[in-house]
Structure formats: C-alpha cells, structure tokens
ROLUM-519996 format. One record per atom (N, C-alpha, C, CB): x, y negated, z negated. Coordinates in steps of 0.1 Angstrom, whole numbers, plus 5000, padded with zeros to 4 digits. Atoms other than C-alpha are relative to their C-alpha. Glycine has a CB too. Layout:
BEGIN
XYZ
...
***
This chain:
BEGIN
500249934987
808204886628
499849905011
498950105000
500250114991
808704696659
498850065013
501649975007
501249974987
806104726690
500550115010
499749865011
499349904995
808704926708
499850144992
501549965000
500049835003
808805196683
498550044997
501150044985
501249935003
805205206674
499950105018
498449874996
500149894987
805305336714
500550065005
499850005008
499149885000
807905556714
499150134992
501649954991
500649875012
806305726682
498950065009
499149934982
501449954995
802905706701
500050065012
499149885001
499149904986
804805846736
500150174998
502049955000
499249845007
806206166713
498350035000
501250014978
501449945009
802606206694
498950065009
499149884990
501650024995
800106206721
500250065014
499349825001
499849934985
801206426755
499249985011
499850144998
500850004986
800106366791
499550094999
500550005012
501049914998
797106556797
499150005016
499049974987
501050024982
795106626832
498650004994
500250165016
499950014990
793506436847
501449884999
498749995005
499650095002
795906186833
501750025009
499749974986
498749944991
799406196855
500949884991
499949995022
498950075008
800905876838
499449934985
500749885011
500750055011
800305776801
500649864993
500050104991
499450115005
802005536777
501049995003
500149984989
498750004997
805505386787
500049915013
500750155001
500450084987
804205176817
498949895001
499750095008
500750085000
802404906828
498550015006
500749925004
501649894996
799305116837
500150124993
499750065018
500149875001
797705426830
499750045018
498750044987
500249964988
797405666862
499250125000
501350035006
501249884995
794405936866
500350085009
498949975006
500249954983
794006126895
498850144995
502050075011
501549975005
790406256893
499650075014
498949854995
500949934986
788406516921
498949885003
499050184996
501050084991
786906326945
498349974994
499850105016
501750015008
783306416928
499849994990
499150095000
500450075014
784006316896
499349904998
500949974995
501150075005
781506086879
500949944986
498550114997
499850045006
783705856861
499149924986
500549985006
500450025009
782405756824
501049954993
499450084997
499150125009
783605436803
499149954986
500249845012
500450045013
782805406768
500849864991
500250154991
499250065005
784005156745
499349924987
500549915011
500749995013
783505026709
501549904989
499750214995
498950075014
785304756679
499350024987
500449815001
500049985016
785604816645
500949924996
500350134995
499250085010
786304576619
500450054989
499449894997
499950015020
787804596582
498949924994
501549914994
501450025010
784504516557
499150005009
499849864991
501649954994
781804626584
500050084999
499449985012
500349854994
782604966600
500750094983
501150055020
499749905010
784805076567
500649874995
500950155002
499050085011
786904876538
501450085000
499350014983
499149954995
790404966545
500950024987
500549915011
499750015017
791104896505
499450134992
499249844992
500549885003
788905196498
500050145010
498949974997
499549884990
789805466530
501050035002
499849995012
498749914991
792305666540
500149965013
499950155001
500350084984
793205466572
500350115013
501449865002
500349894987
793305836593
498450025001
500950174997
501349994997
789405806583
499549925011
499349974990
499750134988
789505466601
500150015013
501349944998
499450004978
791605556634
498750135000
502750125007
501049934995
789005876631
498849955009
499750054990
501350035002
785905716629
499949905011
499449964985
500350114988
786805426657
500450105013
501149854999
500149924986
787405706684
498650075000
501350145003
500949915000
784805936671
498549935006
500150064984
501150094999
782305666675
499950015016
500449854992
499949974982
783205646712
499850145005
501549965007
500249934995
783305986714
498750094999
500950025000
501349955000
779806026702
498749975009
499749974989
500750074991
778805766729
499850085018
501049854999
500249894991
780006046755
499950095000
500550015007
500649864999
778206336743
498449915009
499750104979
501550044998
775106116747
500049945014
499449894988
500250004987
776406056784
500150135007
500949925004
499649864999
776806446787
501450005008
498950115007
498750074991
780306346797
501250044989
499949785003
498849925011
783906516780
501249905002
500550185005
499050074994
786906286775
500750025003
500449954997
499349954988
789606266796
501649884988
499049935025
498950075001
791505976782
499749854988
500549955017
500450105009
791505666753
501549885004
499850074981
499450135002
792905326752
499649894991
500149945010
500150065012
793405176718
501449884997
500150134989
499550105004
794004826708
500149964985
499449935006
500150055016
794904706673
500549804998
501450124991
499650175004
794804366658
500650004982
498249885001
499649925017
796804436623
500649874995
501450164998
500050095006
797004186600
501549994994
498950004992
498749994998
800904056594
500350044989
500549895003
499349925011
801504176559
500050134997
499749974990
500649864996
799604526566
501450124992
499950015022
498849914996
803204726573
500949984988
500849965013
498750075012
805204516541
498850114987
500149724997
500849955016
802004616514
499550135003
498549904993
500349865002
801304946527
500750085009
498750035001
498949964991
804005126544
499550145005
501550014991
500749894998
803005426566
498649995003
500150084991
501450044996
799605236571
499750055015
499849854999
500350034992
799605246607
500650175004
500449865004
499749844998
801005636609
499250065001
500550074991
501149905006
798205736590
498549965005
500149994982
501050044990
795905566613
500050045016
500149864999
499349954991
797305746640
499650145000
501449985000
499949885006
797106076621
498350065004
500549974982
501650024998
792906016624
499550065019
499749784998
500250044988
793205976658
500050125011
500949885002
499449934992
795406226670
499050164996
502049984998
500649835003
793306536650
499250005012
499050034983
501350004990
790506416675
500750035012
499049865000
499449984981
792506426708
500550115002
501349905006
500149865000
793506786700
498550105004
500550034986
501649944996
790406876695
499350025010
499349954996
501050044987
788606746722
501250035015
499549774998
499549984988
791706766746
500149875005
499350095007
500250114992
792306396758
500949954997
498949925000
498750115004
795206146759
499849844999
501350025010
500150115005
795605856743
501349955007
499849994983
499250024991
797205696774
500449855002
499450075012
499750174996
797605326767
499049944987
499249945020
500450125015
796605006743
500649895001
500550034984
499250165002
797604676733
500250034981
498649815007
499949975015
798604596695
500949855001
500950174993
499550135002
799004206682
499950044983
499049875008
499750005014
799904136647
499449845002
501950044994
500450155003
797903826633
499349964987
498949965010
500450035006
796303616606
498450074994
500349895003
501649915002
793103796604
499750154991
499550055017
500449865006
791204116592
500750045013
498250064996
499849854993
791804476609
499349995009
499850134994
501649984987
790004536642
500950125005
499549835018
499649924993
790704836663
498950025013
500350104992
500949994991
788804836697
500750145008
499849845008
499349874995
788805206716
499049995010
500250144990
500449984986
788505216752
499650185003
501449935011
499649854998
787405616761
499650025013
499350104989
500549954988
787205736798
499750194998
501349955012
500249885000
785306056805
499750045018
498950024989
501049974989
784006286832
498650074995
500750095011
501549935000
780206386836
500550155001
498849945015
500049894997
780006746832
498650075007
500450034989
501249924996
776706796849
499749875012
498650044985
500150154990
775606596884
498749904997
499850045017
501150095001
772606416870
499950014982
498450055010
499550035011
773606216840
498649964994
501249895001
501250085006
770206186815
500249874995
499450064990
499950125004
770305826805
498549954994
500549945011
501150065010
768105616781
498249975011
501049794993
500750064990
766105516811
498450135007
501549975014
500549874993
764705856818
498950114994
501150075003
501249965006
762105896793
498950015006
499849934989
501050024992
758706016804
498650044996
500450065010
501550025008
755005996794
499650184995
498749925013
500049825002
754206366779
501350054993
500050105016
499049945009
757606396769
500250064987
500749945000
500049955014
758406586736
501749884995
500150225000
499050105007
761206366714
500650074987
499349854995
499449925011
764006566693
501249935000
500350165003
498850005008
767006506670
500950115001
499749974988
499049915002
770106736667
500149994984
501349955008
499649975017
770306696631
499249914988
501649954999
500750125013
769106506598
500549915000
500150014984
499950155005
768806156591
500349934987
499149945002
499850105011
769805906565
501050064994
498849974991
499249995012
772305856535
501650055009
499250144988
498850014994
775105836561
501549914990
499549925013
498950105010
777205546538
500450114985
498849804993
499849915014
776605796506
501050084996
499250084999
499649945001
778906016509
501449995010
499250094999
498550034992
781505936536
499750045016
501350114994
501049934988
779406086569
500449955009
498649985000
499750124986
779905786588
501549995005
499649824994
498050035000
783905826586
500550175008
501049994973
499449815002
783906276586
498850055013
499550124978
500949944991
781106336615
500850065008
499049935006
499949924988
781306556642
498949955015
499550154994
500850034986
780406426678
499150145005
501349975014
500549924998
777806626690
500250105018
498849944996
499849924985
779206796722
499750154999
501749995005
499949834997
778707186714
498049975000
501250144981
501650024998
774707056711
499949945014
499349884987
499550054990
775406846741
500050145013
501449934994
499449894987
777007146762
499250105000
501450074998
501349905000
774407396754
498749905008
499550054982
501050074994
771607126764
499750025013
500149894999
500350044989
772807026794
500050195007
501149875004
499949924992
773207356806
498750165005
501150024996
500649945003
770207536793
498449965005
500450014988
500950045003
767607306795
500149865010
499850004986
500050144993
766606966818
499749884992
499050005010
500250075005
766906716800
499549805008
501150064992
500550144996
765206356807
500749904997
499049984997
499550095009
766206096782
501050024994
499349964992
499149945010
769506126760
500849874996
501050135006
499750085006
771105866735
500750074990
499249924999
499849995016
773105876702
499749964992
500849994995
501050065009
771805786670
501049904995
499250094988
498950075010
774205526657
499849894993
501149975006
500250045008
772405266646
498749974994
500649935001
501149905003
769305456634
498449955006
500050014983
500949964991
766205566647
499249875002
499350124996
500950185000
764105236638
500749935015
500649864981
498750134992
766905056659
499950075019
502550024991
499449994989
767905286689
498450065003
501550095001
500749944991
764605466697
498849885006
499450154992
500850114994
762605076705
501449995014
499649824986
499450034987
765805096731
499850125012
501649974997
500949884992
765005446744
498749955009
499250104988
501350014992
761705346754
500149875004
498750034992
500450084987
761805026766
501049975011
499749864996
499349954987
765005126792
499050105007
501650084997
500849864993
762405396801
498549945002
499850164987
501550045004
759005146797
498950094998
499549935010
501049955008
757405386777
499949994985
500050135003
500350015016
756205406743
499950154990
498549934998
499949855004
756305686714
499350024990
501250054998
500649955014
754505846684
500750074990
499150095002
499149925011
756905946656
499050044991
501149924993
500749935013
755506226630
500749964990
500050155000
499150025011
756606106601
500250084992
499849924994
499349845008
756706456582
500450045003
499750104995
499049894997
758706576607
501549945001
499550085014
499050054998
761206346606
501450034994
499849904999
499249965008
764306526592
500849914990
500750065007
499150065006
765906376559
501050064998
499849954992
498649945007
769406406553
499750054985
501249874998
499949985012
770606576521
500949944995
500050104997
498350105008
773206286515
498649824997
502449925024
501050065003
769606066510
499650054983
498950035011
500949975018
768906066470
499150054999
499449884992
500849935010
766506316453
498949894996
500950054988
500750015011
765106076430
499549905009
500549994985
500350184993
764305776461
498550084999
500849925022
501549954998
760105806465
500150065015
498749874999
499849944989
759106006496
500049875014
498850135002
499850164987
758905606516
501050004999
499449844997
498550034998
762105526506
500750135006
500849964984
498749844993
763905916517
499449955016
499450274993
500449974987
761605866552
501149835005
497950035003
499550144996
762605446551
502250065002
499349844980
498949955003
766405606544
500450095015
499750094986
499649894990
766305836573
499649905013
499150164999
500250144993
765005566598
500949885005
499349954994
499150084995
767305336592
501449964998
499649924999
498949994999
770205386578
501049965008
500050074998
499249974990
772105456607
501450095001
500249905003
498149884998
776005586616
499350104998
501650004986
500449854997
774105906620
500650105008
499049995005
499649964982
775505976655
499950145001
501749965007
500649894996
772906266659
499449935015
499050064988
500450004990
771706306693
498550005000
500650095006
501749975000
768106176704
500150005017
498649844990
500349954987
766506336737
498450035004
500750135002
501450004996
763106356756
500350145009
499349845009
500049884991
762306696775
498350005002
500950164992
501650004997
758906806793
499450114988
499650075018
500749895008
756607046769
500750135005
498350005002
499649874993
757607346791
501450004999
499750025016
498849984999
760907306790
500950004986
500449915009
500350005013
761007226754
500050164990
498449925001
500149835004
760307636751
501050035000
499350115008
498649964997
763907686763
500850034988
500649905007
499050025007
765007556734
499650094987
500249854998
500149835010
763907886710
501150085003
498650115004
499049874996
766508056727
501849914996
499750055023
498750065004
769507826711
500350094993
500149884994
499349915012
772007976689
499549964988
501749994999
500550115012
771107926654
500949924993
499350054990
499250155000
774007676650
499349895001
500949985010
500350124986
772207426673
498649964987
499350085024
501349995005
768807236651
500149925008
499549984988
500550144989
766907036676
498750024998
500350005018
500550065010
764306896655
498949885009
501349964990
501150064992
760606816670
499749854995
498850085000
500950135011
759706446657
499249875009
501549914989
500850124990
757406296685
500050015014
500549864998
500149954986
756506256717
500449845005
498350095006
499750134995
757005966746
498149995008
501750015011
501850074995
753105746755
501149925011
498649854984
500150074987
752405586784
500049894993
498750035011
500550135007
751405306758
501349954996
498950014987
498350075006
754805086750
499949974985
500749835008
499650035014
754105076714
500450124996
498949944990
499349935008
756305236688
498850024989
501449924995
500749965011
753805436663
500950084992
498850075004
499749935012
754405616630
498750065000
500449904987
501549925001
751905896626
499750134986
499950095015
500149905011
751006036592
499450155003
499249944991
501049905007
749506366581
498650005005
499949974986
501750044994
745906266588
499949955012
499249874992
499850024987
746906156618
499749835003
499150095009
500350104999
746405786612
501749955007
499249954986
498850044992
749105566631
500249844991
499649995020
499950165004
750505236623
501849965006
499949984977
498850004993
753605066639
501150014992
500149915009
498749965010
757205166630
500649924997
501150085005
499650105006
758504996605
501249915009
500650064986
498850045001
761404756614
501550074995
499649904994
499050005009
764904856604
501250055007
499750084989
498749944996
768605016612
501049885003
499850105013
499050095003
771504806618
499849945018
501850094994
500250074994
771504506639
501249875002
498750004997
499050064999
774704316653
499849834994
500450035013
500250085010
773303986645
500849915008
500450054986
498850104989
775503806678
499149875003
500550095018
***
C-alpha cells in the first residue's frame, strides 16, 4: 500500500463531519466553530511493548485504545470530540509480514468515530526502522461554560470515582474500555462539579496531581475504595486494595464536589456508580485512612513515565 492509497482508503472510511468543513485530501484540516466555542486539544503516543504488544493484539484493539485514551482525556475536560489527527510510525516490514495490518488498525479506530460522532480529519504516516508508535491528536468542544479542571479542588470537598479499580492488564480492560462521557454528561449537567480528571495512570499516581494543581490535600478511606473484579480473588485484601491503587489504565473518572451538592448525586440513574472514597484537606498530605480511623500516608505507586 502506497501513502496515497492509505488516504484515499482513509478519505472513503471516515466522512466530513460538522464542525469540520475540510478533512483529509489537503494540506490542512478546516473547522469552522461558533464564535463561543471553547476549543479543547487532547493528545497522546502509544508505543508497541508499553501501551500493548502488537504480537499478541488484534491491531483494531490498538487503533482503539490510542483514540480511546484521548478520548477519555476529554470526558475528564467535560468536552465532546469534534475531530482526530493520527500519526503512524510503522515499522518497514509491518505490511510484507502481516498483510491487512494497518486496515485492521483503522477498523479500531473508525468503531469509535461512529460512535462518538467525530472525524478523523488528518495525520502524518512514516514508515521506519523502529517499533510501532501511533500518536492521536483529538480536538473537542466544552459542553458546559466552566470547564472543572484538576486545579479546582476544594477543602471540604467530597472525592468520587465512576467506577472500580485495578486488574486493568488482566483481562484486556485497558484495550475494550468505555470513555466515560454518559457519567460525564449527566454530571456536568446535574450537579457542580469542582475538580475533574481521568484515572489513567492510577489513583496512587493521578490523585498526588489532583491536589497539588488544587494545593490541597486528601484522606482516602481505604474500605471504600472500589476493587475491580478483573483484580484476583485469592491476592490478600493489601494486595486487591495495593491492585486497585495502582494499577492504572483504568480511565475511570475522579471528581471533587461540595457535601451539599454531593446529595444530587442519589438522584442518578442506576447506570451511573459514583463511588464515595474521600474527601479534599486543607493539609497537602495524601492520607490513607483505615477502619479505626488511623491514617498513614498513601502508599507510592501507579505508572510513572520515567522521562
């Protein structure tokens, strides 16, 4: 397949969508956005042997899981996409030893842009000596005029999850999730939300960034902390809580709200779990808080780039 036809194919597959007016086939993409839109720019790379093994996936899990990832980044801006721009770096024998590789990486991609509604309106794509990378640009708009951000945590606050933790790698989770926008779109519309982030590279990791964009501190219950049921049975109850902590690739939604407003959320559908596990201190340390109510600080852990 030459570079021409991957964008022919990718021209056919992927339809102009509004707000987008011009897509692939040109030397730009073209928008045209209402004046009061609140542009939102996500963006995200994935390698071959970090984010997945490309020798053990179905490479539409792959193209999935490198949009999905972005597009879990703009639930947690309460922001809906509009448009993606995907680059590939594909290694030169790729297309000779696995034929249909790059289709079926496409295939990933395109289930999501239905779904969600967005066009995949541009990219680049080099062929080279190296592993797989795929980097995915995603533009969105804000759906609400006051975007919660990490920053916006506040002393009293209550601190909830959208879903269970841990044992993300176990089963395939991290490849088959669901962005949390229908939790997301109820939130924002129901409830004021303060603080809002995605979980992606678990709670240990993202909620010390929560609080110090917000210079506050927090008290995690540790029995209330939801474990996954893709977390082993037979781990002790340290290892299922250590499991749910840090794992990561979760990309459940974490959020701060006031006590009062916090009530709102009884009136969700029962689809929706939003899942009490702490509050936000005036004090900037990260606690862990048993049973007895003794404290001690939160372990270390979740995934850490390592640049």
């Amino acid at each position: 397949m030459t570079e021409n036809d991957l964008l022919n194919n990718l021209a056919r597959r992927f339809p102009t969508l509004p707000p987008v007016v011009l897509g692939i086939g040109d030397d730009g993409a073209l928008l045209q956005l209402p004046a009061d839109a609140q542009l939102v720019t996500v963006t995200d790379m994935l390698l071959d042997g970090v984010h997945f093994r490309l020798d053990e996936v179905d490479p539409a899990l792959a193209g999935r899981k490198a949009v999905a990832v972005n597009l879990s980044d703009l639930a947690a801006m309460a922001s809906r996409p509009i448009a993606a721009f995907i680059s590939l770096a594909i290694p030169r024998n790729l297309s000779r030893t696995r034929p249909g590789w790059i289709e079926r990486l496409y295939d990933g991609i395109e289930e999501l842009s239905r779904r969600y509604h967005f066009t995949v309106a541009g990219g680049d794509t080099n062929a080279w000596d190296g592993p797989f990378a795929i980097n995915v640009c995603l533009l969105g708009v804000a759906i609400t005029a006051q975007i919660p951000l990490r920053r916006d945590a506040r002393p009293g606050d209550l601190l909830y999850v959208t879903g269970a933790l841990g044992g993300s790698l176990n089963k395939g989770r991290h490849l088959s999730f669901q962005p949390r926008f229908d939790a997301m779109g109820w939130l924002v519309k129901n409830v004021t939300l303060h603080a809002l982030m995605d979980l992606s590279d678990g709670l240990a990791t993202d909620l010390p960034r929560m609080m110090l964009a917000s210079g506050t501190g927090a008290v995690l219950l540790q029995d209330s902390i939801p474990v996954h049921s893709d977390v082993p049975d037979d781990l002790s109850v340290a290892a299922r809580l250590r499991a749910a902590i840090s794992d990561g690739e979760d990309f459940e939604l974490l959020f701060s709200i006031s006590a009062e407003e916090s009530e709102k959320l009884r009136a969700a559908p029962g689809a929706f779990s939003f899942i009490p596990i702490g509050r936000v201190t005036e004090d900037r340390a990260i606690l862990l808080q048993d049973a007895a109510g003794r404290t001690r600080p939160l372990p270390a852990g979740g995934w850490e780039h390592g640049i």
